[in-house]
C-alpha positions as CSV (number, residue, x, y, z in Angstrom):
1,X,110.2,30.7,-26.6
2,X,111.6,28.1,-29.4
3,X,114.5,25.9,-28.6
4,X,116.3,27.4,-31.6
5,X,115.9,30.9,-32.2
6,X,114.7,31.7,-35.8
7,X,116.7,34.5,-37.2
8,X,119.8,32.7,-35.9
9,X,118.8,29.2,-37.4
10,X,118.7,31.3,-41.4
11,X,121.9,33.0,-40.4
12,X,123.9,29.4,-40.1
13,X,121.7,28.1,-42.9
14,X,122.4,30.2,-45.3
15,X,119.2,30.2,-47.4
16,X,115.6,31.5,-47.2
17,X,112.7,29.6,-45.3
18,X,110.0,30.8,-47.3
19,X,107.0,29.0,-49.2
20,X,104.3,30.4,-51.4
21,X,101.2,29.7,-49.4
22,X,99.8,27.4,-52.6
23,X,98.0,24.1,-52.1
24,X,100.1,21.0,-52.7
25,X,96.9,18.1,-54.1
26,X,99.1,15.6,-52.2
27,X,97.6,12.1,-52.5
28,X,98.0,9.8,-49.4
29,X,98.5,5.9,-49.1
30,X,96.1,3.6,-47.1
31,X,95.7,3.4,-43.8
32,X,98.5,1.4,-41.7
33,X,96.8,-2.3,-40.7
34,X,97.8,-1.9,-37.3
35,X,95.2,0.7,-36.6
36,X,97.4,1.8,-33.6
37,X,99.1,5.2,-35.6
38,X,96.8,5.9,-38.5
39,X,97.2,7.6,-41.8
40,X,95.3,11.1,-42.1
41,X,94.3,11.5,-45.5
42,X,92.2,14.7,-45.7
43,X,92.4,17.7,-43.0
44,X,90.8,17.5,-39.4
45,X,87.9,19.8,-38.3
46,X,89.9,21.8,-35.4
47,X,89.4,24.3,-33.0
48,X,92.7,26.1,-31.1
49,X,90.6,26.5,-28.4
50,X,90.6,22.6,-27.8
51,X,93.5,20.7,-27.1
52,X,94.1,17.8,-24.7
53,X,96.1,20.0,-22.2
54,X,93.2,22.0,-22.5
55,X,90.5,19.3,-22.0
56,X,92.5,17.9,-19.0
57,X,92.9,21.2,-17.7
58,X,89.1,21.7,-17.7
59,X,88.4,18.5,-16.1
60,X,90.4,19.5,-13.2
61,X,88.3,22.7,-13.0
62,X,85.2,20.9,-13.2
63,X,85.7,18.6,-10.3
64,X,87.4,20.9,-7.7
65,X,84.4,23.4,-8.2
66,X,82.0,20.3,-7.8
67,X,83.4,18.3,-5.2
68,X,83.5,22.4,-3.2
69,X,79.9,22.6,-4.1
70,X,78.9,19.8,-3.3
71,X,80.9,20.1,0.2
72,X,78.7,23.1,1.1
73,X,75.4,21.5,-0.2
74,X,75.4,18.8,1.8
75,X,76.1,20.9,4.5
76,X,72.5,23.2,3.7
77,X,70.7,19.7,3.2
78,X,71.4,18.0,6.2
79,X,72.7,20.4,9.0
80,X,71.3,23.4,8.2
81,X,69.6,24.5,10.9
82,X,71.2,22.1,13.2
83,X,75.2,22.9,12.7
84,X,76.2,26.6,11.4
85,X,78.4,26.6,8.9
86,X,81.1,27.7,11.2
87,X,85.1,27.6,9.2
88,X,86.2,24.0,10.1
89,X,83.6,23.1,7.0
90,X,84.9,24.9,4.1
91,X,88.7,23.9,5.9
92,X,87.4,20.4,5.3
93,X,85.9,20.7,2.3
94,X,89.0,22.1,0.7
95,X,91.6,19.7,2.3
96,X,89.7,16.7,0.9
97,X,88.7,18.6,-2.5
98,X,92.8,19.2,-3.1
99,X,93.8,16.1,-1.4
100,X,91.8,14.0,-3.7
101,X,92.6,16.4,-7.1
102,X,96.2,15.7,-6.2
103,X,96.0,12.3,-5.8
104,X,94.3,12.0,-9.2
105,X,97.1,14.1,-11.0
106,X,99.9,11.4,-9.5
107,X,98.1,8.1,-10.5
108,X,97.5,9.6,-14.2
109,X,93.5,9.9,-14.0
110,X,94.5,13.3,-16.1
111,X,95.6,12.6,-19.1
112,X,93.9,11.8,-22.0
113,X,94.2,7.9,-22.4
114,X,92.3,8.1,-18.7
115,X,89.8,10.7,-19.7
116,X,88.7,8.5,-22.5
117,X,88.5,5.0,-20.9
118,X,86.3,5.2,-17.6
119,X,86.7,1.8,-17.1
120,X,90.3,1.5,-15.9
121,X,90.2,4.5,-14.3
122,X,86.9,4.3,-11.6
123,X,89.2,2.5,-9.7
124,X,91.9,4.9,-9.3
125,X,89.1,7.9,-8.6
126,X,87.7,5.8,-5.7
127,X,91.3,4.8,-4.5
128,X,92.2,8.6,-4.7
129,X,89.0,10.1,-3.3
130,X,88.8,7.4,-0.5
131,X,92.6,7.9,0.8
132,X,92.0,11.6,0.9
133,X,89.0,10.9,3.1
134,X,91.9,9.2,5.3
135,X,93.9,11.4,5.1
136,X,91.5,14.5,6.4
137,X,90.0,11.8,8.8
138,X,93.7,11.8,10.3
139,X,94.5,14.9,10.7
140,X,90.8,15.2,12.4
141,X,92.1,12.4,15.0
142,X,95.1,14.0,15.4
143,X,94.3,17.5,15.8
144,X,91.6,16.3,18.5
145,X,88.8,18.1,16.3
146,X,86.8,14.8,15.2
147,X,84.0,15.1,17.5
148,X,83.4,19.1,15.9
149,X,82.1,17.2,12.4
150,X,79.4,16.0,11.7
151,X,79.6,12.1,10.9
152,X,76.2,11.9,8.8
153,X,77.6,15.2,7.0
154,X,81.3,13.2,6.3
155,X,79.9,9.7,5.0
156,X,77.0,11.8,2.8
157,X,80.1,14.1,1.2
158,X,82.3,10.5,0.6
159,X,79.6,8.7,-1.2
160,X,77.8,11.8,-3.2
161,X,81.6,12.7,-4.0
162,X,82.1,9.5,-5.6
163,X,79.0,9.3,-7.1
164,X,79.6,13.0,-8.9
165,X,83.4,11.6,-9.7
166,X,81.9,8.5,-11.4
167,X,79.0,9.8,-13.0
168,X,81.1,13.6,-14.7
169,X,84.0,11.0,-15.6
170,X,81.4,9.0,-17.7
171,X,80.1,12.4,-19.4
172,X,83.5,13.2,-20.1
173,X,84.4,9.8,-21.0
174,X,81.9,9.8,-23.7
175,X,82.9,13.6,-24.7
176,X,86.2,12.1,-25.5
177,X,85.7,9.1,-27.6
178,X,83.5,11.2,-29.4
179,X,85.8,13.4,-30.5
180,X,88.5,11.3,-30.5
181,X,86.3,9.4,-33.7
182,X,86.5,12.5,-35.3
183,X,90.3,12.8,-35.1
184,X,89.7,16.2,-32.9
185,X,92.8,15.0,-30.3
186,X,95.3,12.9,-32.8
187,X,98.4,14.7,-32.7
188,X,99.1,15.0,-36.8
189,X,102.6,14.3,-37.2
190,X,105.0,14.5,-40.4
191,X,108.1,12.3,-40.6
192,X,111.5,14.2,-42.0
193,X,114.0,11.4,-43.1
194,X,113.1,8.2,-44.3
195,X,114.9,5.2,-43.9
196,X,115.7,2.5,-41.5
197,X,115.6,5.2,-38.7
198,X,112.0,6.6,-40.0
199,X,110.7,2.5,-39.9
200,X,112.1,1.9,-36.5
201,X,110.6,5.0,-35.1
202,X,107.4,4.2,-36.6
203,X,107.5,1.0,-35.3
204,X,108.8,1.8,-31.6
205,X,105.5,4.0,-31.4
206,X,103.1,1.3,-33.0
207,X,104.5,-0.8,-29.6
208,X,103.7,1.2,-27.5
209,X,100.1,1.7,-28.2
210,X,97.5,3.8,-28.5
211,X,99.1,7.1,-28.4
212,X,96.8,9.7,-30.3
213,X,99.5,10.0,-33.2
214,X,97.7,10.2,-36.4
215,X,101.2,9.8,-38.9
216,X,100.2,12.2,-42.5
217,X,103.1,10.8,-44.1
218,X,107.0,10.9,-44.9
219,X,109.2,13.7,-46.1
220,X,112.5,12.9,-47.5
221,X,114.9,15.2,-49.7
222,X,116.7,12.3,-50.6
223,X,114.7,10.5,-54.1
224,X,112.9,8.0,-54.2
225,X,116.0,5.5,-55.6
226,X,117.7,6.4,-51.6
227,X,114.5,6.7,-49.4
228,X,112.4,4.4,-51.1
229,X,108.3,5.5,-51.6
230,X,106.8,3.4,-48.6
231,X,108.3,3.8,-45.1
232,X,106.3,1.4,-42.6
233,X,103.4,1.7,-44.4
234,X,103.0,4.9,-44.8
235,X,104.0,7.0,-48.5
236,X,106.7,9.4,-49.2
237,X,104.9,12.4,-50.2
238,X,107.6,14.8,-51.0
239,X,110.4,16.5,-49.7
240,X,110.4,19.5,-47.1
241,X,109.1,22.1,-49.4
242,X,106.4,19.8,-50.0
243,X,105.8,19.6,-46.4
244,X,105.5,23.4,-46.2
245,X,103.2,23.6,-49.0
246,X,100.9,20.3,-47.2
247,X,101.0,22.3,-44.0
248,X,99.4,25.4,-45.4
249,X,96.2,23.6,-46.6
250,X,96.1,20.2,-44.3
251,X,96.7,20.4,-40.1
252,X,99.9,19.3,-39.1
253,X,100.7,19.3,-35.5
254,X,103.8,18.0,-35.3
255,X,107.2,17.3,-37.2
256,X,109.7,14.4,-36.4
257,X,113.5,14.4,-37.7
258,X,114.7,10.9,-38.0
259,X,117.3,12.3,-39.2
260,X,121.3,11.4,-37.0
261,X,122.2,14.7,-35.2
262,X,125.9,14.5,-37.1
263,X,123.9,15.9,-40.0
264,X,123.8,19.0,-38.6
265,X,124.6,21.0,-42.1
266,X,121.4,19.0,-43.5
267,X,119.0,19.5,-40.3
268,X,119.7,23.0,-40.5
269,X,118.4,23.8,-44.0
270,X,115.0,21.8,-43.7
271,X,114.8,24.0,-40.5
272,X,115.0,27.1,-42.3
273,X,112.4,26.1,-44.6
274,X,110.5,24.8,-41.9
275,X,110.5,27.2,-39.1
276,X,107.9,29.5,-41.5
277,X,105.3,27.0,-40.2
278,X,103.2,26.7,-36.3
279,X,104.3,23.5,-35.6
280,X,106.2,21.8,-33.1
281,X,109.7,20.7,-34.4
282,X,111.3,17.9,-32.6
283,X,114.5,15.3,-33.8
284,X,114.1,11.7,-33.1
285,X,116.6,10.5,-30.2
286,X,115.9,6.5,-30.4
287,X,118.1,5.9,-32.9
288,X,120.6,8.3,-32.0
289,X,123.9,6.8,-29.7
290,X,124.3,10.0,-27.8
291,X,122.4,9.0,-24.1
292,X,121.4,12.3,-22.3
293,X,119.3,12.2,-19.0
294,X,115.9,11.6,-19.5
295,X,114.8,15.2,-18.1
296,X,116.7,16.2,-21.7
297,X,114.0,14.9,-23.7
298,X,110.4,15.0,-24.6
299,X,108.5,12.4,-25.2
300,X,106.1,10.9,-28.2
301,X,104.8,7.5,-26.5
302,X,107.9,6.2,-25.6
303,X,110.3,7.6,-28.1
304,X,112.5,10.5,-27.0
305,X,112.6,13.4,-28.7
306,X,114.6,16.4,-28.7
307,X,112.8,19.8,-28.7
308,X,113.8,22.1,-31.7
309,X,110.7,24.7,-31.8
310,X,108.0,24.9,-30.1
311,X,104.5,26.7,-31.4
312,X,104.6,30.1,-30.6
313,X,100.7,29.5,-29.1
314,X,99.2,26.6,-27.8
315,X,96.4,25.4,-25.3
316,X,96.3,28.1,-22.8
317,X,98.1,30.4,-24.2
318,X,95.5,30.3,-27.3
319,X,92.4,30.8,-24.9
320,X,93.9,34.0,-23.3
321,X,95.0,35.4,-26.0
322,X,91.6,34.9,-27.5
323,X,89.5,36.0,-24.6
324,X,91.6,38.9,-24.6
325,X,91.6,39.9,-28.1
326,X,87.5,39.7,-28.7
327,X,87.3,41.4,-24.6
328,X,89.5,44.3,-25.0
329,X,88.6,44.3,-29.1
330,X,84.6,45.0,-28.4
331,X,85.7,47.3,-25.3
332,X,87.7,49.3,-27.7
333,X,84.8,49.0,-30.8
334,X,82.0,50.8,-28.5
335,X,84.6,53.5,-26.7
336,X,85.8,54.7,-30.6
337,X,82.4,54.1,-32.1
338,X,81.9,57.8,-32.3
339,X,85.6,58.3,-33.7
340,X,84.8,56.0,-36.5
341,X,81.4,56.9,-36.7
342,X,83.3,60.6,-37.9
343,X,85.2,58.9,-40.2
344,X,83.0,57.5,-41.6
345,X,80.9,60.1,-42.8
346,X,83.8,62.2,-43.5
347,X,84.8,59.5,-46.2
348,X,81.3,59.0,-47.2
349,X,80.6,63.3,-47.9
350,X,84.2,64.0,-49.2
351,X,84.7,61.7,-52.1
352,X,82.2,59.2,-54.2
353,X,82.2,55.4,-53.3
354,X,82.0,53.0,-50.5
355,X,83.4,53.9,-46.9
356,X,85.1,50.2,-46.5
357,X,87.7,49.1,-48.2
358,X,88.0,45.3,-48.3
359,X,91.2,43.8,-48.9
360,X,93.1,40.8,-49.1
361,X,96.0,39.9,-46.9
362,X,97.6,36.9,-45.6
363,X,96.8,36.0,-42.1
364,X,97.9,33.3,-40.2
365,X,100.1,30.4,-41.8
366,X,99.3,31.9,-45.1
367,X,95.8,31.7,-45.1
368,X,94.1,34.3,-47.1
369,X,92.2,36.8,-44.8
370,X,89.7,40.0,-46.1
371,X,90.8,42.8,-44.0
372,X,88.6,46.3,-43.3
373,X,89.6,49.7,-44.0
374,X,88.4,53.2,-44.0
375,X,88.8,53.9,-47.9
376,X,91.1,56.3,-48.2
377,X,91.8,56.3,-52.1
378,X,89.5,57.5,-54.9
379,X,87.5,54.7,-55.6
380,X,88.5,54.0,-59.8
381,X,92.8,54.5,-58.0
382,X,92.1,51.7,-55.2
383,X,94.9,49.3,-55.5
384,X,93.7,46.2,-53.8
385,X,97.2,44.2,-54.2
386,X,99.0,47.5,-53.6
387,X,101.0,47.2,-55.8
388,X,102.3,50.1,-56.0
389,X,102.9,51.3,-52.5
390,X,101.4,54.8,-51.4
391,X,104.1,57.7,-51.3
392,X,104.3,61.0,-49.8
393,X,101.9,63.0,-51.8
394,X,100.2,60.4,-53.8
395,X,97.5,61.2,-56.4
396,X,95.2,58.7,-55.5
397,X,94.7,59.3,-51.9
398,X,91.9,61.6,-51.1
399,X,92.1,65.1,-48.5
400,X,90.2,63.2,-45.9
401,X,92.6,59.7,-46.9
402,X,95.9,61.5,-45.9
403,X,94.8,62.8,-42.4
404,X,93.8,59.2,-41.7
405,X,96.1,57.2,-42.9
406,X,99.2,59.6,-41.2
407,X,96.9,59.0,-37.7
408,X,96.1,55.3,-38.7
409,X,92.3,55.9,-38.5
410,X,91.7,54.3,-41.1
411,X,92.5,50.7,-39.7
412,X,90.0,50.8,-37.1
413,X,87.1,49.1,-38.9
414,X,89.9,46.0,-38.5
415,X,88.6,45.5,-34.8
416,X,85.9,43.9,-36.6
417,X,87.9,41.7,-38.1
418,X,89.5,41.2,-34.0
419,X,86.1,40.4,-33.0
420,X,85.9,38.0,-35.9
421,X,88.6,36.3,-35.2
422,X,90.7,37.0,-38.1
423,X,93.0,39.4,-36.5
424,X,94.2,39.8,-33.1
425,X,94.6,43.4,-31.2
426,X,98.6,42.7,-31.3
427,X,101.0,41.0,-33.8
428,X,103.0,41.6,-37.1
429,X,100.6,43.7,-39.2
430,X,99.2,42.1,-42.2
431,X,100.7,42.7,-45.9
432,X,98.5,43.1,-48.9
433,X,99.5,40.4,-51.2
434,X,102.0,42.5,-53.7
435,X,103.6,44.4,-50.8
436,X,107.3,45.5,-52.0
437,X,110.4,46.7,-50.6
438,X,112.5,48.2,-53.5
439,X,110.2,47.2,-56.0
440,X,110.9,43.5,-54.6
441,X,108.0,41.7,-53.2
442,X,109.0,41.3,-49.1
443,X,109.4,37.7,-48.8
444,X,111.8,37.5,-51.5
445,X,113.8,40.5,-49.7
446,X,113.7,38.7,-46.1
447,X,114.9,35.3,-45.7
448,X,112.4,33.4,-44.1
449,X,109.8,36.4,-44.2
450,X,107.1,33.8,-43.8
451,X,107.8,33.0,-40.3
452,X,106.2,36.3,-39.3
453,X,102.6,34.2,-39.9
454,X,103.0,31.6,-37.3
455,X,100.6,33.6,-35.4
456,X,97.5,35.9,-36.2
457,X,98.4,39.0,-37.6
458,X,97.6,42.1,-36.0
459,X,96.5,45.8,-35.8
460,X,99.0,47.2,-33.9
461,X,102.9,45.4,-33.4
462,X,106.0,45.5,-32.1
463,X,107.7,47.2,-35.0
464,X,104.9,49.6,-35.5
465,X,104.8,51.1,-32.1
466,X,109.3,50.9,-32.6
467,X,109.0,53.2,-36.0
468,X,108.5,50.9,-38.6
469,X,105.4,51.6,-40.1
470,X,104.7,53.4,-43.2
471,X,106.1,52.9,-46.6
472,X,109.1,50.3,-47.2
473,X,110.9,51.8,-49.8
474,X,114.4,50.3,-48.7
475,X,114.8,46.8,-47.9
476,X,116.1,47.5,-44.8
477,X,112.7,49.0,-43.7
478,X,110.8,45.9,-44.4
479,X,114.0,43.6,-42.8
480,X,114.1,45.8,-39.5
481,X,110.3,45.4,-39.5
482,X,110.5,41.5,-40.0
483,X,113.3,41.3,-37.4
484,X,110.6,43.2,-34.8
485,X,108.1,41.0,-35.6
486,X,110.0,37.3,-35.4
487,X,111.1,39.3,-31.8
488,X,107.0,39.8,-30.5
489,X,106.5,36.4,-31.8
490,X,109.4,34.4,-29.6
491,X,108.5,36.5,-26.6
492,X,105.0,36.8,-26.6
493,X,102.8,37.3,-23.8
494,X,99.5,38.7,-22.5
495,X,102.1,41.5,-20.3
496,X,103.9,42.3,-23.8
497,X,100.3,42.4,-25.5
498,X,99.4,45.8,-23.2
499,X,102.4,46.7,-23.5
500,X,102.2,47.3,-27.1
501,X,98.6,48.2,-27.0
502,X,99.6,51.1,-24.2
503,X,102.2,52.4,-26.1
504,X,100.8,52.1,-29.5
505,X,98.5,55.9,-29.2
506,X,102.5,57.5,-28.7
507,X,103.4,55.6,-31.6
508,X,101.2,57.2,-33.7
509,X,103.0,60.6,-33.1
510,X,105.8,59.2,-35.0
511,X,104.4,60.2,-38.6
512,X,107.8,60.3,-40.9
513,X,106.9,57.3,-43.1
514,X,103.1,57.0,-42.7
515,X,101.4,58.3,-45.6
């Protein structure tokens, strides 16, 4: 959950945090001399599913199942026969296996700077794995249970263990730096506030090295005649609505406030306008006089950092969430195949035209998605902006369109999209593009309406399975259904996924607005 919840942080800033998702051609300087915190000047090839924490977390996997398998190889090759593999082995084997993973984790061989240079890290591997060794060895003396181990068995399982350490560290050393080249790990950070504090930030993180901080530019409200156009190197591009508008077509990982923490009044409008964005949000403490323990802050290098938001997903979290959209999605495709195999050719023998009816939504952080339906409209009254929202006996839908739009069979075709990877099984639904409440489109009804996309949007959702589904002929329908939404996104987990998934069939009882 975000340091700061959203609907609170519009309430005490008193204006709307939305952005039309259009692309900002933003023109970046040259790249900073130092080579240390480089300037991104066109948008990295990502994945969600990789992420350092991710990498490292990986590596850690690799090596305990390796160093275990490896335990109980050596075993086959050179005592099988001779010694049974009776429990003291796999005892052992685990011992050292954890022993030596923990040692890794407290001398740093973990994280990324490690993972990437071999070289000054083979010496903290064969520190680790050899005082592990020791370690096992002394509980062996001690316990009086030496002499029931083999020694050959021991001394083979030291040295192949280092050798398969050494030798998966160099793959993965070369994995890294590979990637790294492409930018894949750079953590792309925006700068809020220019200034002397912006320039000393920049400067404290430069000293400190290589920190995977790629630096896309500076933000400034202020003009140019206050903040100046160059901060350390690196160009103003804008001010915070410009940042929204680079976000939604360039990746930006992270945003830095430079800003004091006595502008509070200030902070909190570029936070309204920001928190519409998946980013993490933090505000600069190295400037700031206010000393808090270090457990208080975060860190960027050696700069502290406050937190302000958080992404709602990231590293893990992405992965599962994935797995168990695409899982549970094709599970669910080939249990209702016959359902919408019924549908189907109920649309297809009851009215002229396509069965599918593509449209265009937005998905996540505003990207434009093409979403699949069961037509359920004559085909020359399809509105594929809608437009004109559908109402309780409308014209244009057809017999067949009513009974499934009032049971929601008509969105099953989107598990193809889950499968895809557009959509996910659970998450605020997805609004055609000239969705209104009132005749007023819904993100100029809802202060910061937006936020609703820092995650994938989904099939079925908190507000649906809570009543608000349907037509949004009031504002308050499309505000309660926001509020519901921001709520699923700040407490999100795989738990509150089945949850909704479980209780989304009784939903669909609930009929009064779904036409």
């Amino acid at each position: 959950m975000s340091a700061i919840d959203v609907r609170d942080l519009l309430k005490a800033a008193g204006q709307a945090g939305s952005a039309t998702p259009v692309p900002a051609p933003l023109g970046l300087g040259e790249a900073n001399a130092s080579g240390v915190i480089q300037n991104a000047s066109s948008p990295r090839p990502t994945s969600p599913w990789l992420s350092p924490v991710v990498l490292t977390g990986c590596v850690r996997l690799f090596e305990f199942c390796g160093l275990m398998l490896l335990g109980f190889a050596l075993h086959q090759i050179l005592l099988r026969g001779i010694v049974p593999l009776a429990p003291r082995y796999p005892a052992a084997i685990l011992a050292v296996t954890l022993a030596g993973l923990g040692l890794f984790q407290a001398s740093g061989s973990y994280r990324i700077g490690a993972l990437r240079d071999f070289s000054k890290t083979a010496a903290k591997l064969a520190t680790g794995w050899s005082i592990a060794f020791l370690m096992v060895a002394a509980a062996m003396v001690l316990g009086k249970i030496a002499d029931h181990y083999s020694r050959i068995w021991l001394l083979g399982y030291y040295a192949a263990g280092l050798a398969f350490l050494f030798a998966s560290r160099t793959a993965v050393s070369l994995f890294v730096r590979q990637q790294m080249a492409k930018g894949r790990f750079d953590r792309r950070t925006a700068i809020v506030g220019g200034g002397p504090a912006a320039e000393e930030m920049i400067r404290a993180l430069e000293a400190g090295g290589d920190q995977g901080i790629r630096i896309v530019g500076i933000f400034d409200d202020r003009g140019d005649e206050r903040a100046g156009t160059m901060v350390a190197g690196y160009p103003k591009l804008g001010n915070v609505s410009d940042l929204v508008a680079y976000a939604r077509s360039n990746t930006v990982d992270l945003v830095v406030f430079t800003l004091p923490i006595s502008a509070e009044a200030r902070i909190l409008q570029m936070l309204a306008k920001l928190s519409v964005l998946p980013v993490d949000i933090r505000l600069s403490a190295h400037a700031a006089k206010l000393r808090l323990r270090p457990r208080a802050y975060s860190y960027l290098g050696g700069v502290p950092l406050l937190d302000l938001f958080d992404k709602p997903l990231a590293d893990w979290d992405v992965i599962l969430k994935g797995m168990f959209d695409r899982l549970v999605g094709l599970a669910l495709l080939l249990m209702l195949s016959p359902a919408m195999l019924a549908v189907a050719m109920a649309v297809r023998l009851t009215s002229p035209g396509p069965v599918l009816f593509r449209q265009k939504r937005y998905g996540f952080n505003n990207e434009l998605i093409e979403v699949f339906k069961f037509r359920s409209m004559y085909v020359d009254q399809c509105d594929a902006g809608a437009a004109q929202l559908v109402s309780k006996s409308d014209s244009r839908v057809t017999p067949v369109g009513r009974f499934i739009r009032k049971t929601s069979l008509d969105e099953l075709p989107q598990l193809f999209n889950v499968i895809r990877g557009d959509l996910s099984l659970v998450g605020p639904r997805p609004h055609a593009l000239q969705a209104k409440a009132a005749n007023t489109l819904y993100d100029q009804v809802v202060d910061g309406y937006f936020a609703r996309h820092r995650v994938k949007p989904g099939i079925t959702g908190w507000a649906q399975i809570n009543g608000w589904r349907g037509e949004t002929d009031t504002s308050e329908k499309i505000q309660r259904r926001v509020e519901h939404d921001l709520h699923y996104i700040e407490n999100w987990s795989i738990l509150f996924d089945l949850k909704i998934l479980l209780t989304t069939p009784l939903a669909l009882f609930k009929t009064d607005n779904a036409y």
